[in-house]
Structure formats: C-alpha cells, structure tokens
N, C-alpha and C positions, 0 to 999 in steps of 0.2 A: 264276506267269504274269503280264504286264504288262501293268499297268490303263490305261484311258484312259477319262476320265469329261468324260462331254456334258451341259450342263445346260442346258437350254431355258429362252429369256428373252426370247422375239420378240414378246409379247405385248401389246396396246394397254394393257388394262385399264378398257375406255371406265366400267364402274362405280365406279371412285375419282374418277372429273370431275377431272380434274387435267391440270396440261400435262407433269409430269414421267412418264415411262414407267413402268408398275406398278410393273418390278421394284428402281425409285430408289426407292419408296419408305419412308420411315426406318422403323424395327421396333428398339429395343431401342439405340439407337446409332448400329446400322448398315442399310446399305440390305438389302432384300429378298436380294439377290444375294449380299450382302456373305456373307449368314449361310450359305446355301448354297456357297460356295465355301470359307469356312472349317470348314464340316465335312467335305467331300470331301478336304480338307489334308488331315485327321487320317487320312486312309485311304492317304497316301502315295503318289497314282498318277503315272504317266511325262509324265502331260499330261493336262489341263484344257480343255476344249472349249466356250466361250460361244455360244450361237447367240443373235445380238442381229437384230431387224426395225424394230419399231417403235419412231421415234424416231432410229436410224440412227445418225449418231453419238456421238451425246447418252449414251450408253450408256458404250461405251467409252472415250469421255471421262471421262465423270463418275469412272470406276474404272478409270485406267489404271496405278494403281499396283498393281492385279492381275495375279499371275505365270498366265497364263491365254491360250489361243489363242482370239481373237476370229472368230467366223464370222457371215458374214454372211447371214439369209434375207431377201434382198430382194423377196419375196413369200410371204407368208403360206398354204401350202395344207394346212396340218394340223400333227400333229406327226412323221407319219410323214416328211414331207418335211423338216421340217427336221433330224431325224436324218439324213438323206442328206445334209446340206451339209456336217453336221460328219465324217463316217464319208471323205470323200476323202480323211483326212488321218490315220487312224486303220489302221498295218496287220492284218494278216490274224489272224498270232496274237495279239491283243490279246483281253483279257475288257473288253468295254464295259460300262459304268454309266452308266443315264440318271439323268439326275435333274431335277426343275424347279424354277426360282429363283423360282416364288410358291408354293414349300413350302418353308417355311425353318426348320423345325422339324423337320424328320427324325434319329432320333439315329445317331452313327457305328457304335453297337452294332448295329444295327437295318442298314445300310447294309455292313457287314461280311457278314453271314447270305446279302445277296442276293450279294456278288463269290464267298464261300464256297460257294452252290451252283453259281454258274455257272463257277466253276473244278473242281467234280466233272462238267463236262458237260452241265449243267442249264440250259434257261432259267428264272432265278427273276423270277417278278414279286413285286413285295407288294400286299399287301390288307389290306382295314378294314372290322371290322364297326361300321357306324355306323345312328344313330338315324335319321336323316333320309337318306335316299340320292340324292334328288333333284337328279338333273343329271349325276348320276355313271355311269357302265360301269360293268356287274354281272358280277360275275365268274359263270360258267356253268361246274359241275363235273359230273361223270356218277353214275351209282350207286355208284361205289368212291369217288367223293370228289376225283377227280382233274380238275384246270383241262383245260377244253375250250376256252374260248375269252370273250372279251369282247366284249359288246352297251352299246353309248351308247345311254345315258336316248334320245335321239331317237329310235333306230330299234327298242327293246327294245317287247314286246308287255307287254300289261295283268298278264299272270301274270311274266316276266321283272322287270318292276318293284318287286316285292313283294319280290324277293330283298333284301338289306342285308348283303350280304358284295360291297365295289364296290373298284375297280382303279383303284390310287392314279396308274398312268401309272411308277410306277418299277420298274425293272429292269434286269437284268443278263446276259451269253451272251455268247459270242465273236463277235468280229468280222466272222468271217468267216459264218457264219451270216447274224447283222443284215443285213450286205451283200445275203446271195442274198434273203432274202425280202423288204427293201427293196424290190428291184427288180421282184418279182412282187405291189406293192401297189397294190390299186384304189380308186378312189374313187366306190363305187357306194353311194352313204351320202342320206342327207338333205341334208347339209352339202357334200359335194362334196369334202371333203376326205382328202387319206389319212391314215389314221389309223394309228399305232405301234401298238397292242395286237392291231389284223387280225395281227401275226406269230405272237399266239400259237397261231391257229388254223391256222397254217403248220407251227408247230413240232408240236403233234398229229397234222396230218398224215403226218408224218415219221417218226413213232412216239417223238417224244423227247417225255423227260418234263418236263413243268411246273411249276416245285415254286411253289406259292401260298404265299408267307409273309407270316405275317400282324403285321402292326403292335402294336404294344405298348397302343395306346392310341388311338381316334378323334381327338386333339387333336394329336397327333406328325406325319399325313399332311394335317389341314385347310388348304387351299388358302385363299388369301387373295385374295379378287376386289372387294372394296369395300372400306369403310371401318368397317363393323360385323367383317367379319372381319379385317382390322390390331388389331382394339383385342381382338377376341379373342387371339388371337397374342400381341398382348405380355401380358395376361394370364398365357396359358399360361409365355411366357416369363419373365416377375418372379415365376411361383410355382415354379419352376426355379431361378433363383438364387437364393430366397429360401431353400427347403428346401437348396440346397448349402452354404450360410453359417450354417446351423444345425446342418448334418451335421458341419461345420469347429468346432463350438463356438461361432459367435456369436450376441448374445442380441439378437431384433429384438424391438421389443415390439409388433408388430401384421406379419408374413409379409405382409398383403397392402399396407400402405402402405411400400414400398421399390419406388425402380425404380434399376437398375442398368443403363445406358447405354456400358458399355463392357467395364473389367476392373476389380473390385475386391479387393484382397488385404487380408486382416487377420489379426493376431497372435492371439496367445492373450485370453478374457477382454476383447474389444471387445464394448460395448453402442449399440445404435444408435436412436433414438427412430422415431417415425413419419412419415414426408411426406417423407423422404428421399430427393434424388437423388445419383447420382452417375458423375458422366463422366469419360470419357478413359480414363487409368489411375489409379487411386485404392490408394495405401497406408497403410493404418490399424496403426503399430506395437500392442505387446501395451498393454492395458487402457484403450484411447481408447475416450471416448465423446461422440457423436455426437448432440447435441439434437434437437428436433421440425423442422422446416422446416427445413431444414439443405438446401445445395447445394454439393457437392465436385466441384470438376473438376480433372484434371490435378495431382493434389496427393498431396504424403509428409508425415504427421504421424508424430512421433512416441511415443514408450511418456507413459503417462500425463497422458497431453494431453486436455482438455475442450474443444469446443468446444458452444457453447450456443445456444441457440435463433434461429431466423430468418439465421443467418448465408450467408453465399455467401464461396468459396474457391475461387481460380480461379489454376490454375498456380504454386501458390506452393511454399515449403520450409519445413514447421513442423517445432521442435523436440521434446524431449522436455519433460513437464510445463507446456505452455502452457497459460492461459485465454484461450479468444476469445470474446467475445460478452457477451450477446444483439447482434442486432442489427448485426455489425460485418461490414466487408465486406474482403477480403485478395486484390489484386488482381494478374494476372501478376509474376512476376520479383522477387516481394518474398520476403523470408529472415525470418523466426521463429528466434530461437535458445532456447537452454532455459530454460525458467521464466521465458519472457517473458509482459508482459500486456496484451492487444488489446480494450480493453472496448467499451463500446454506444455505436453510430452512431460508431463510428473505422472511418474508410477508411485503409487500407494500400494505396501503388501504388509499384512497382518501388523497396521502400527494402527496408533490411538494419538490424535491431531485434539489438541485442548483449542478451547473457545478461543475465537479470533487469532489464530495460529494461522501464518500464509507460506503455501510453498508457489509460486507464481511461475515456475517457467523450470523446463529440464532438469528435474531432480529427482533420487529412486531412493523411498523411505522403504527399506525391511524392518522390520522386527522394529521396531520404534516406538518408542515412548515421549512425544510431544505436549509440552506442556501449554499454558497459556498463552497467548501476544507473542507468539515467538517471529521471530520474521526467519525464514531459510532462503538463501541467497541462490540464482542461477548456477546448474554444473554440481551442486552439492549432493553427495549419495553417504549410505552408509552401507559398510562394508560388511554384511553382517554375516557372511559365510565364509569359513577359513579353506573351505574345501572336504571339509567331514560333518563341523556342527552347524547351526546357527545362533550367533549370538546376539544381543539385545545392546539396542543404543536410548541413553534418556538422558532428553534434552528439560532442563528445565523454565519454568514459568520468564517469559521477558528476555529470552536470551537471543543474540544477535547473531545467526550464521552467514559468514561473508559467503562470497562466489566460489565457485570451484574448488570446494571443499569435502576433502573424503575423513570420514567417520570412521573410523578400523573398532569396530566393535571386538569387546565389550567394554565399553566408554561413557562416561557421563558428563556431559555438560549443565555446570550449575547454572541455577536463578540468576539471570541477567548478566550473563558472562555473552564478550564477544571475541568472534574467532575473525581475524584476517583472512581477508582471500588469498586462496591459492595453497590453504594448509591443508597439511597429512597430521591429523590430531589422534595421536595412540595411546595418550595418555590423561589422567581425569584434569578435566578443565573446572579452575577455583570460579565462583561464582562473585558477579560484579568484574570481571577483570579480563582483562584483555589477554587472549592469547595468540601467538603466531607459529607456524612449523612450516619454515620454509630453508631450501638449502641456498646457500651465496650466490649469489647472482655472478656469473663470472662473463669475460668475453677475450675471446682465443685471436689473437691480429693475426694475420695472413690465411686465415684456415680459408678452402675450397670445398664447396657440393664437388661430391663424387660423379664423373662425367661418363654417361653412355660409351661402350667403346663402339 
C-alpha cells in the first residue's frame, strides 16, 4: 500500500527562549526536524509532508535541501487541524503516518509496526508506559485491554491521571478514514483546539480495531519542549551511537564521553579516547587511534594513524601511519600523506605535506606545497599573505628547513636545498645548496634597558 507520511513541525516552542523555531533546534548534528525526516527515509514512503506555522518561512528555508512537501498551518488550532492541511494533498488509498519533529528519537523498527498494522486495516497508535506522565493523553482501554480512546492531562479526571500507559500522538490508518473523521472533529476541549487522537474514539465507534503499540522504551517517544529535555535527547542519542560503535568492534574508553554530530565510519581495531567530538562525515581507517580531546570534522584518516591529544581536524585528507599532535591543528583542504609528521602547536592550512615529510613542533604551513622526506625545523612559518592575496610556498623533495625560519611567499625551495636557522628567505632557494638570510650580528658596549621612571 502507498505511504505518505506527515510530520508536525508548527510548533513555537516558547520554553527553549530562543528566536529559532523549536524544531531548528540542533540535536546531535542535525536539527530537530532533520532527525525525523531521516528516519521516515528509511521507511521509503511516496511523500513527505512538513506542516511548518511558527516562524513561517524560517523553516523551510533553513532546510530546503529537504526532499519533503512543505505545508503550511497558518494558524495554529491543534494537531488535529494541522493534519488537515497536509491530508489535501495525500490520496484516498494512501496509509498515512504521523509523526512529530520534536520527537526525533523514534526508531524505524518501532515506525514500521505502526504502517504494518495499519496496512492490515488497523488504526495503530503507539504508546509509552512512562514514570512521570504529566501533561500527556492517557491512553483509556476497556476490560479486554483494548484502546477506547485518549483523554489530555487537561481534561482527564483525578483517577484518569494516575494511569501512565500515555499516547505519544503517533500513528498510522488510511487515508481515507483520517479524512472522514478529520472532518467530524470538535473542539469542545479546555484548549479549544482539535485534537488528532479524538479520531481514535471515532475509530471505536465504528467498530474498528485499535491496536495500541507500545514503544520499546520511555526515552525513544520523549518529546523535547525545553532545553533540559534537548540535552536529554542527545544523551539518549550519544548512548546510541556509542553502544553501535562498540557493537562494530570499536574500543571507546569511557561510552559516555563521545559525541557523534554527524556520521562516523571506522575500520577494524580503531581505539578512541575520551572528550571526543566528531562532525560531518568522519572516516577512521582500520587501527587509528584517537587521543583525549580530540575534534574531527569532515575528515579520512587512514590505517594506522595516531592522532593525539587536544588536536582539532577539520576537512582535511590524512594518510596511513601519520603522527599528529598533541596540540596540533589541520585545517580545511590540507593533504597528510603516509608516515607523515604534524607535531605540537603546528597549524596545517590548505598545504599538501608529501610521504614522510615531518613538521614536529611550532610551525604554520599556509598554502603549501611539501614535498617528500622533507624535515621543517621548530618556529618555521610561511608567509603566505601579503595582506590582500595569498600566496603559495613549494618546498621540494629532501629538503632541510632549519629553525625559525620565515617563508615570504611566493617562494620555492628546491630538491634538497638547506636553509639555516633564523633566515627571512624572499627569494628562490637553488636545490642541493645551502642557503642563509640573516643580518650581522652586531653588539652595541655601553647601551642600557630603558628604566621605569
């Protein structure tokens, strides 16, 4: 039967205090939204249905690179009603799936169960038995156990309340259905609004069955309406990816200190230390290992590769068997090749570092072209901005930079040429040969430090 799934996202969120709309807000990477639309993918349906209100187009915007039909509730009267905005666009034989985009933890397993019964002719809603139920619609079943219908915490009486099996708002039934009883929904509530789960007590009436399926877990269906429940949420969610990269074979030495902000792949025999983040897309070849405070964004390391403490890696290409670090920073567009070495307090930006090339301690390559075996000495930078452009420095294969040496780009240093420490090299350095660019060393008798008056 063909799916078409609604996800309600018209929401203020007035308890995040924030100017961005709830459902912008970040979770794990990605927005609130983000995460529910990418597990409704995994379910394969014909169309996507965004109901966005508040905020307007700030929404759509923010995520238009969303393959998703955007619907608009330009007034907020419930949920029941904004299922009607998106349902004019949804035909008859279709099984609908709602879903809401400030529950972004729902799993596809769990989301399958409800299109599965309501493809046997079933409305399924789900449910959760939770600790605290407060605020929530209480699912109401009869003597046989069977869903009658849902009461909001507002209008539920003193004994309704006590129940804690409550109606997470998701669900699933055909199209045509939703349609009729849509249309015969009232708003004789506290709130005034129409509410979606009034259907179920439409669908009892009718004699159809209601199959209550219930949630794997109270943390899978917890709605996120402030900022204490975001931070639960990505909780929930870094102990998710943490248990799946341990089920993968990798070794984290503390589950709870890792956050995973995007997608991260790794080989066999990867060890990962503590305080770890890492964004974008992150590929960690077989047996890298990953020091304490470590930040990776957008980056492929390869097999055998260390990088070590306090580092940050940001869009770069490392090879196999590199050392980076402590301390060292690898910044877009720059290349690592194999058994290269990036030591403490070296900045790498947009250069390319040849096989067995070592910068080992306080040096800022820009725009750089590093050749093979090169060695670069402590204090050595290249100068690659004049203040307008930037320009390019290449160093070639085997060549020797002494210490404290500045690079005035655009410069090249030949195949096996070494430079003395403490030179200002502005000019092309011949290859095999020694170069120096230092001024006389002078010393002045009598002179005096200037003294506090």
């Amino acid at each position: 039967m063909p799916l078409s799934i609604i996800i309600l996202a018209a929401g203020q969120g007035k308890r995040m205090h924030s100017d961005l709309p709830k459902v912008l807000q970040p979770l794990g990477g990605m927005t609130l939204l983000e995460h529910v639309v990418q597990t409704a993918m995994t379910l394969k349906p014909n169309a996507i249905h965004v109901v966005y209100g508040h905020g307007r187009e700030q929404v759509p915007a923010a995520l238009k690179h969303l393959s998703v039909r955007w619907v608009l509730q330009a007034e907020q009267l419930g949920t029941g009603h904004a299922v009607m905005q998106a349902l004019a666009g949804i035909p008859d034989d279709h099984t609908v799936l709602v879903l809401y985009a400030d529950v972004p933890l729902v799993r596809t397993e769990t989301l399958q169960k409800l299109v599965d019964s309501a493809a046997r002719g079933e409305l399924a809603v789900l449910t959760a038995h939770i600790v605290d139920p407060t605020g929530y619609g209480r699912i109401l079943r009869d003597a046989e156990g069977q869903v009658q219908r849902v009461v909001e915490h507002k209008d539920a009486t003193a004994d309704e309340r006590k129940i804690n099996e409550i109606n997470t708002g998701l669900m699933a039934c055909k199209a045509a259905w939703l349609r009729r009883w849509l249309a015969n929904l009232g708003n004789h509530n506290a709130q005034k609004e129409y509410y979606l789960p009034d259907v179920i007590a439409m669908a009892v009436a009718e004699g159809l069955l209601v199959d209550g399926i219930a949630a794997s877990g109270e943390s899978e269906v917890a709605g996120v309406n402030d900022r204490q429940q975001l931070a639960a949420a990505e909780t929930t969610l870094r102990q998710r990816i943490a248990a799946a990269l341990m089920h993968q074979g990798v070794t984290l030495r503390d589950p709870a200190r890792i956050d995973v902000r995007g997608q991260l792949n790794c080989g066999r025999d990867v060890c990962i230390d503590i305080n770890c983040i890492f964004e974008g897309t992150v590929r960690l070849g077989n047996r890298v290992g990953i020091g304490p405070n470590v930040v990776i964004r957008d980056c492929e390391i390869g097999d055998d590769t260390q990088v070590f403490a306090n580092c940050v890696l940001d869009g770069a290409q490392i090879g196999a068997r590199v050392r980076i670090g402590p301390f060292a920073r690898i910044r877009p567009e720059s290349q690592l090749a194999d058994e290269t070495h990036v030591g403490n307090f070296v900045e790498v930006k947009k250069s390319r570092l040849g096989r067995g090339s070592k910068v080992n301690h306080l040096s800022y390559l820009g725009d750089a072209e590093v050749g093979r075996e090169v060695n670069i000495g402590a204090g050595t930078i290249t100068c690659n901005y004049d203040g307008v452009n930037k320009h390019s420095t290449v160093i070639g294969d085997g060549a020797f930079i002494g210490s404290n040496i500045s690079l005035v780009a655009p410069v090249t240093v030949g195949s096996g040429a070494t430079i003395g420490a403490g030179s200002v090299i502005t000019k092309e350095v011949p290859a095999d040969a020694l170069s120096v660019a230092r001024a006389e060393q002078k010393t002045v008798a009598g002179w005096k430090r200037p003294r506090k008056k």
